[in-house]
Biotite code that builds the C-alpha atoms (Angstrom):
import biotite.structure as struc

atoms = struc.array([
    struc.Atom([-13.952, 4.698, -18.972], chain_id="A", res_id=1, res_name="UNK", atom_name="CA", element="C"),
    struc.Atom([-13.683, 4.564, -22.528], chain_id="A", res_id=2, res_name="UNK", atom_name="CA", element="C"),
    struc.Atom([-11.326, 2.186, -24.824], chain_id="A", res_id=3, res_name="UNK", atom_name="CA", element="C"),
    struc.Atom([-8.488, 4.590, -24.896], chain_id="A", res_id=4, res_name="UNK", atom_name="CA", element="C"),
    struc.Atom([-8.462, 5.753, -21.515], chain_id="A", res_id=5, res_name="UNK", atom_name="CA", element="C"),
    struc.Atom([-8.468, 1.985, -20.583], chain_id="A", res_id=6, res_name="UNK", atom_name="CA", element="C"),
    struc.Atom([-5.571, 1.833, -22.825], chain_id="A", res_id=7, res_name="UNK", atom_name="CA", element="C"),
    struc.Atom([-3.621, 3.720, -21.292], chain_id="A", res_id=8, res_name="UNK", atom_name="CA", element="C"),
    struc.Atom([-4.276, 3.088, -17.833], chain_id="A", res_id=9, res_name="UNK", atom_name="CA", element="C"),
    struc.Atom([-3.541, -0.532, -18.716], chain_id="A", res_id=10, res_name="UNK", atom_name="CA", element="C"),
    struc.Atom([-0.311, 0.325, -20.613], chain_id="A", res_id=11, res_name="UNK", atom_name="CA", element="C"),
    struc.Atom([0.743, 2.397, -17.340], chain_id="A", res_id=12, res_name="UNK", atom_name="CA", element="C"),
    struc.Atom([0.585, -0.418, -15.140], chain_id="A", res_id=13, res_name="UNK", atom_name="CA", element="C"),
    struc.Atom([2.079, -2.454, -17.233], chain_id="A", res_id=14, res_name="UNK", atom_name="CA", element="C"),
    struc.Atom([5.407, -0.725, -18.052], chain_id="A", res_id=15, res_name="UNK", atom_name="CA", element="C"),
    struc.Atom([5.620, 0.366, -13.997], chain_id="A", res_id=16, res_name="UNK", atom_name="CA", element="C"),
    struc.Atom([4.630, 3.996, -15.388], chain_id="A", res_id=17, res_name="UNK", atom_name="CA", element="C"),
    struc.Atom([2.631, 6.653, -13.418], chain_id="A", res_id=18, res_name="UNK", atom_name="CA", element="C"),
    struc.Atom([2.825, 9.851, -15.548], chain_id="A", res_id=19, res_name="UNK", atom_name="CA", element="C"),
    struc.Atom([0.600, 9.738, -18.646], chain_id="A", res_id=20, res_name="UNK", atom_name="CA", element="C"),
    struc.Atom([-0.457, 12.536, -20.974], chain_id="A", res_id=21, res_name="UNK", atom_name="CA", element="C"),
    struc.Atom([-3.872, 13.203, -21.183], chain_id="A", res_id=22, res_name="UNK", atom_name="CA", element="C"),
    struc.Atom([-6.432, 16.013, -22.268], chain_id="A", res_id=23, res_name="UNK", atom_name="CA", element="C"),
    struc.Atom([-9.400, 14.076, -20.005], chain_id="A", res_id=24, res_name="UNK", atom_name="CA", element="C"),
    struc.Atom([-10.377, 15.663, -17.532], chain_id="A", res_id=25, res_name="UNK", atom_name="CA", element="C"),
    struc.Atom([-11.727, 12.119, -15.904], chain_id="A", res_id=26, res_name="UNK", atom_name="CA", element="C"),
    struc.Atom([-8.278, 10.545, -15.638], chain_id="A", res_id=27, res_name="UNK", atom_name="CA", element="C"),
    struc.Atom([-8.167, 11.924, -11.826], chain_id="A", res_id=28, res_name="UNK", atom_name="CA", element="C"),
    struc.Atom([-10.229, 9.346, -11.025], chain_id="A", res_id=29, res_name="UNK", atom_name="CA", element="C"),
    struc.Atom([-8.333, 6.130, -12.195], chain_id="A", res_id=30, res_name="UNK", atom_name="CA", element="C"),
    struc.Atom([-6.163, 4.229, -10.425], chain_id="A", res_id=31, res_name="UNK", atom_name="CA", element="C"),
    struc.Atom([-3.568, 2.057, -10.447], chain_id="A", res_id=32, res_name="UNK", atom_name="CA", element="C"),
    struc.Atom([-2.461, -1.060, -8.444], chain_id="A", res_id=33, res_name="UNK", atom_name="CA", element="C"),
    struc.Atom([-2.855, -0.582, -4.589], chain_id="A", res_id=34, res_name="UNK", atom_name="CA", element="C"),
    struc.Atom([-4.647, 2.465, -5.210], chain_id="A", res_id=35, res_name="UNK", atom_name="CA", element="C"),
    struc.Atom([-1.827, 4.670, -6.871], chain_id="A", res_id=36, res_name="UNK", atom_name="CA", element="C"),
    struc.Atom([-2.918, 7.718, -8.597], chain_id="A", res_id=37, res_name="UNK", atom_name="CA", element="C"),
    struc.Atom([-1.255, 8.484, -11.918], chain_id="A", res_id=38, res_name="UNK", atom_name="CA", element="C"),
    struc.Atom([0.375, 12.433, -12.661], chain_id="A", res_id=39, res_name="UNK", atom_name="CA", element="C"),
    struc.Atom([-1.645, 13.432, -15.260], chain_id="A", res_id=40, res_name="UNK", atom_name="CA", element="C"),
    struc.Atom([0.561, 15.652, -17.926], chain_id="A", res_id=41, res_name="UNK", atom_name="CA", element="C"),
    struc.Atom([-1.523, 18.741, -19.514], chain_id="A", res_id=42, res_name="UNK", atom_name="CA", element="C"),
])
């Protein structure tokens, strides 16, 4: 996980979010809090 990835992940949970834009392919794989997977936006 790189800086910006962990950015946004981390700005996610904050703010209760699970939909995030993202290009990377590797964002699949992160989680959230209990587990939750976040919608990944094309």
């Amino acid at each position: 996980m790189d800086l910006a990835a962990a950015t946004l992940v981390h700005l996610a949970a904050r703010d209760g979010l699970d939909t995030v834009f993202s290009l990377d392919g590797d964002f699949r794989v992160y989680r959230l809090k209990r587990g939750r997977a976040l919608n990944i936006v094309p």
